[in-house]
C-alpha positions in Angstrom: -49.7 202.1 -89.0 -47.6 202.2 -85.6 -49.8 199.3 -84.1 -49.2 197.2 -87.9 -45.6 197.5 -87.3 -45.7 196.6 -83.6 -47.7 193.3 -84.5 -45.5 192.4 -86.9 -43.1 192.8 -84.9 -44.5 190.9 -82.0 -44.8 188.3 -85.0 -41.6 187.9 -85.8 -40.5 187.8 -82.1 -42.7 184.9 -81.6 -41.2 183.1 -84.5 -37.5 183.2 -82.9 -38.6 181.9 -79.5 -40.3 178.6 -78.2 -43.8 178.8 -79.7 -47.0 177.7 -77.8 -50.3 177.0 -78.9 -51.6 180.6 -78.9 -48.3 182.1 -81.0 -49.4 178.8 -83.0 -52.9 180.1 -83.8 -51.6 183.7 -84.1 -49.4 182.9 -86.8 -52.1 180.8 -88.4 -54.5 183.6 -88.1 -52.5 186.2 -89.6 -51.2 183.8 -92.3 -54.7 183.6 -93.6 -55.8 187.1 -93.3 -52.6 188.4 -95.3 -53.5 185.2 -98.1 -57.0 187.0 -98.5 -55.5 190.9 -98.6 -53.3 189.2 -101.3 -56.1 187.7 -103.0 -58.7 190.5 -102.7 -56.1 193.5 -104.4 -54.8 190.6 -106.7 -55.8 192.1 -109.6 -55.7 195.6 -108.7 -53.5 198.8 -108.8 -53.0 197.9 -105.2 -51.5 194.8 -105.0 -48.3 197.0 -106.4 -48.9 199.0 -103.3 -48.8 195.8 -100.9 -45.6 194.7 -102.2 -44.1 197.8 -101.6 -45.6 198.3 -98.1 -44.0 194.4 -97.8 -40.4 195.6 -99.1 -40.7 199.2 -96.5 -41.3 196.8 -93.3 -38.6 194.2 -93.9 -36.3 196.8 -94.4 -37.3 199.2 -91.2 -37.2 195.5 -89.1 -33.8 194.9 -90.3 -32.7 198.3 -89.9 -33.8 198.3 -86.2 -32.7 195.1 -85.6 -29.1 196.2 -87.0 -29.1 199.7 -85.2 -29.5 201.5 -87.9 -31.3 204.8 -86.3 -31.7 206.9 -89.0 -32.7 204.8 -91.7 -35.4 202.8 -88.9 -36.5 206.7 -88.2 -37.0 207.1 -93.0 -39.1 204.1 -92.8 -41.4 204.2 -89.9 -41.9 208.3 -90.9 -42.6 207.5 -94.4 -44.8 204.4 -93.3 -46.9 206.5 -91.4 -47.2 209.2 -93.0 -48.2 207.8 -96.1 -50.8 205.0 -94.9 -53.4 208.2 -95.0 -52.3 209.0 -98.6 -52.8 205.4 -99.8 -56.0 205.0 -98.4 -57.4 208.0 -100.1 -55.4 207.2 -103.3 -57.0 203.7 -103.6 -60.1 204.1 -101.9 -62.0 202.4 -104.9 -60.0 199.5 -104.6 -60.2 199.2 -101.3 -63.7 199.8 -100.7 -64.4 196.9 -103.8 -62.5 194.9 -101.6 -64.4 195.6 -98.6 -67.4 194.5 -100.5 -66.2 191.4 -101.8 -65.2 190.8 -98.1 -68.3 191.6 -97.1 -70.0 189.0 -99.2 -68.1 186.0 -98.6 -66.7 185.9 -102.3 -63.1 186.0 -100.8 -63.3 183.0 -99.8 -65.3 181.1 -103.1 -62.4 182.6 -104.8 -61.0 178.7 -106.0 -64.4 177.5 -106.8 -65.2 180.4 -108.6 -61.9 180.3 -110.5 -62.5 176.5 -111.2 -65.7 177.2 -112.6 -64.7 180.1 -115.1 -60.8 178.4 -115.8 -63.6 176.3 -117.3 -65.3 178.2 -119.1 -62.5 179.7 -120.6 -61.4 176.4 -122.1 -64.9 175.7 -123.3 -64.6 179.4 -125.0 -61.5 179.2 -126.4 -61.9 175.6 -128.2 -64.8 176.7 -129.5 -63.4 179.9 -131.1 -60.2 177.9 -132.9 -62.9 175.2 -134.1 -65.5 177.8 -135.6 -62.5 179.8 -137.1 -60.4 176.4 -138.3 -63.8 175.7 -140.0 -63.9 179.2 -141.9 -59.7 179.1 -142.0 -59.7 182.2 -140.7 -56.0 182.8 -139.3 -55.7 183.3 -135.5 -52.5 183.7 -133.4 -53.6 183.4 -129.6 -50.7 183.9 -126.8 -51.3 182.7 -123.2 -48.3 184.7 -121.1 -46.9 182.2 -118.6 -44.7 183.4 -115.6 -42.2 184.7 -117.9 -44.1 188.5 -118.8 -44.7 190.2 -122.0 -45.2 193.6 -121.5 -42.8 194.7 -124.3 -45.0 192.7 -126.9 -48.3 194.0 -124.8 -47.3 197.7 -125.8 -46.8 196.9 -129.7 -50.6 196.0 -129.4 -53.9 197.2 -128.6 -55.0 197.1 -124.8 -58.5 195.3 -124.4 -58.6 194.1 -120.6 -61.4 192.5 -121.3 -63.1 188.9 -120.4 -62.7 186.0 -122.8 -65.2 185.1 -125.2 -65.6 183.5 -128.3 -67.3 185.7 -130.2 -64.8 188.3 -129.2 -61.7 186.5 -130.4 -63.8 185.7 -133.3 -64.7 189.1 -133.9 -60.7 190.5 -133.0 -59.5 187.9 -135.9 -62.4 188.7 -138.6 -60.4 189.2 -142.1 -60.0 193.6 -143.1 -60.7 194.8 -139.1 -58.7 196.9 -137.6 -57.2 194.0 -134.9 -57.1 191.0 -137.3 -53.6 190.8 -137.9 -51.3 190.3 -135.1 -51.4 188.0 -131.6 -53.8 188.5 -129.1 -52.6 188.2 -125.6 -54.3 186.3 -122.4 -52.6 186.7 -118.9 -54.7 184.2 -116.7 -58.9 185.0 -117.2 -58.4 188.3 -119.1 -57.6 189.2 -123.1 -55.1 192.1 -122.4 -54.1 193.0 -125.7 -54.3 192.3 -129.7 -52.8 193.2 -133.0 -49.3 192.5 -131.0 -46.5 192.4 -132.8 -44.1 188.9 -132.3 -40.7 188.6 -133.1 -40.0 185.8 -135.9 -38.6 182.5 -135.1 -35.2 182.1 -137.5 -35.0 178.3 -136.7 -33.9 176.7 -140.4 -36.5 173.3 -139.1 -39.7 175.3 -140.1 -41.4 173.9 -143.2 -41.4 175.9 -145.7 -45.3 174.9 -146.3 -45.4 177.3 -142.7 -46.2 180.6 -142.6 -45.8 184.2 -140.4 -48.0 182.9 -137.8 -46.1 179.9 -137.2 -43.3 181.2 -137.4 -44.1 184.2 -135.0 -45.6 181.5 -132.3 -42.5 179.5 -132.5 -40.2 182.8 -132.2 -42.5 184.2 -129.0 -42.1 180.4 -127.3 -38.2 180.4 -127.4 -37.9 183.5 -126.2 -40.1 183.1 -123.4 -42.3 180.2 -121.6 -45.1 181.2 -123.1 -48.1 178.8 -124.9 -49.4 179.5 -128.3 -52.3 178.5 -130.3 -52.3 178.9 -133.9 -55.2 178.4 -136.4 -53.9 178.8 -140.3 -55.4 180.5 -142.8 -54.5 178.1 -145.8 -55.4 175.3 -144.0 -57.5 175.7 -140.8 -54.9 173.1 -139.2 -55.0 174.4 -135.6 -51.4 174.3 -133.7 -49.9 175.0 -130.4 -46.6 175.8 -129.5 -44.7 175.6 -126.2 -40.4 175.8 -125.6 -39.0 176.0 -129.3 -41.7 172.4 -130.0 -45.0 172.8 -132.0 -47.7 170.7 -132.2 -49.8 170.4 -135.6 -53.1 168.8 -136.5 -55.2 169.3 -133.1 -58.6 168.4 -133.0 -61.5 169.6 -130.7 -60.3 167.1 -128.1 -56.5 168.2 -128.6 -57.4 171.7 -128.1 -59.5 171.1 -125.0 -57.2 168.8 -123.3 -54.3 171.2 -123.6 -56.0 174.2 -122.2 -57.3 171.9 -119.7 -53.6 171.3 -118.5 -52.9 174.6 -118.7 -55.8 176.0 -117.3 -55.9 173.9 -114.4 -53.8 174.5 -111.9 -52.4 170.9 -111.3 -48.2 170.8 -110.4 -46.9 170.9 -114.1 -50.1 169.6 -115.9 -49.7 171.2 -119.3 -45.9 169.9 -119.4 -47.3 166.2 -118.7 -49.7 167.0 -121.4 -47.1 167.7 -123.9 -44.4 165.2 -122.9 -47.4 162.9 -123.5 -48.8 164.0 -126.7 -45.2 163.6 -128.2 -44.6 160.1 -126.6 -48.2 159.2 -128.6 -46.7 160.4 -131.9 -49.6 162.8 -131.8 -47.0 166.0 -132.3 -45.5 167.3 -136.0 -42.1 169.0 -134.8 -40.9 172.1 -136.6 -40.0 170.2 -139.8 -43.4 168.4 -140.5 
């Protein structure tokens, strides 16, 4: 840990003076190899643990650099003393991450993403057609950067991978999931049966029901995307900012997960602007 914090300082010292080629490539170097550490705990207990490594070192360089003796001597103690801990604490993790390492699959992590983002649209199309088709009511949340963890705990947690015969399954009429709003943050289902606060907007038809309303409510209070599949109808829906869209057919469905899915520079938001433009949207009141 003493040899992490001198490189990082010897970074950092290199950054505030005239760089050459080999500071150049140094900086390059460890640029990547932190982007893959991020990317290899990304979606485990310890990328909480890298953060606050991250928050321990900027504050014990600051510290030093501002003469602060005894809080430089609190952070470098706990930062080595506790590397030994955390390495036995998340040895799973770690050593998953080793092996992923190992196998090259670090670095075939955008393909690989491409490839299932995919997937995932083909999957979730598929489910809101099959259960539009059997008007089966559905209420399917995709959390954007804006998190729900408070409407995550009214739920059930699932971490588990998407599929359309599970969402099917989770919305099947008189089970113990069916009623409520199933979660997705990024590739994984992380809850159902969640409870969503009710939109009070006075624009809702009347002809609407909870679902809708609860998708509207969840997408002003937060950024996040709804789809919606009603049970009277089997009209499929989607919601985004306070703005629903009605009437979406197969291609509807998979062109908006498409732009949300893929990670283009405000895609699903071009998406939307353009649906509405195409007088392909039903505001609140239709």
């Amino acid at each position: 840990m003493q040899t992490l914090i001198s490189n990082i300082e010897m970074f950092f010292w290199n950054l505030t003076h005239q760089p050459n080629l080999a500071d150049v490539l140094d900086i390059i170097i460890m640029t990547l190899l932190l982007y893959q550490l991020v990317m290899l705990t990304k979606q485990t207990r310890a990328i909480q643990v890298l953060k606050g490594l991250a928050v321990l070192l900027v504050i014990s360089y600051i510290s030093e650099l501002l003469g602060l003796t005894s809080l430089n001597w609190l952070m470098r103690s706990v930062l080595n003393n506790g590397a030994l801990l955390l390495v036995i604490i998340f040895q799973p993790e770690l050593r998953k991450a080793l092996e992923q390492l190992g196998r090259g699959a670090g670095f075939e992590h955008t393909a690989a993403s491409v490839s299932e983002n995919q997937r995932i649209v083909n999957e979730i199309t598929q489910c809101c057609l099959r259960l539009s088709k059997r008007r089966v009511g559905a209420l399917i949340v995709f959390e954007q950067k804006t998190g729900l963890k408070d409407v995550i705990e009214t739920g059930t947690a699932l971490d588990a991978a998407i599929s359309s015969p599970l969402l099917e399954n989770i919305f099947e009429p008189n089970t113990p999931l069916h009623d409520g709003a199933v979660i997705i943050r990024g590739q994984r289902i992380v809850a159902a049966a969640c409870v969503l606060t009710l939109s009070e907007s006075n624009a809702l038809s009347r002809d609407l029901g909870t679902r809708h309303r609860a998708a509207l409510g969840i997408s002003e209070a937060s950024d996040a995307v709804t789809l919606i599949v009603s049970e009277e109808t089997g009209i499929v829906s989607l919601t985004k900012n306070g703005h629903m869209v009605r009437r979406l057919d197969a291609e509807g469905i998979s062109n908006a997960l498409t732009a949300l899915y893929h990670e283009q520079p405000n895609g699903f938001r071009t998406w939307l602007r353009r649906t509405f433009r195409k007088g392909e949207a039903r505001h609140v009141e239709s």
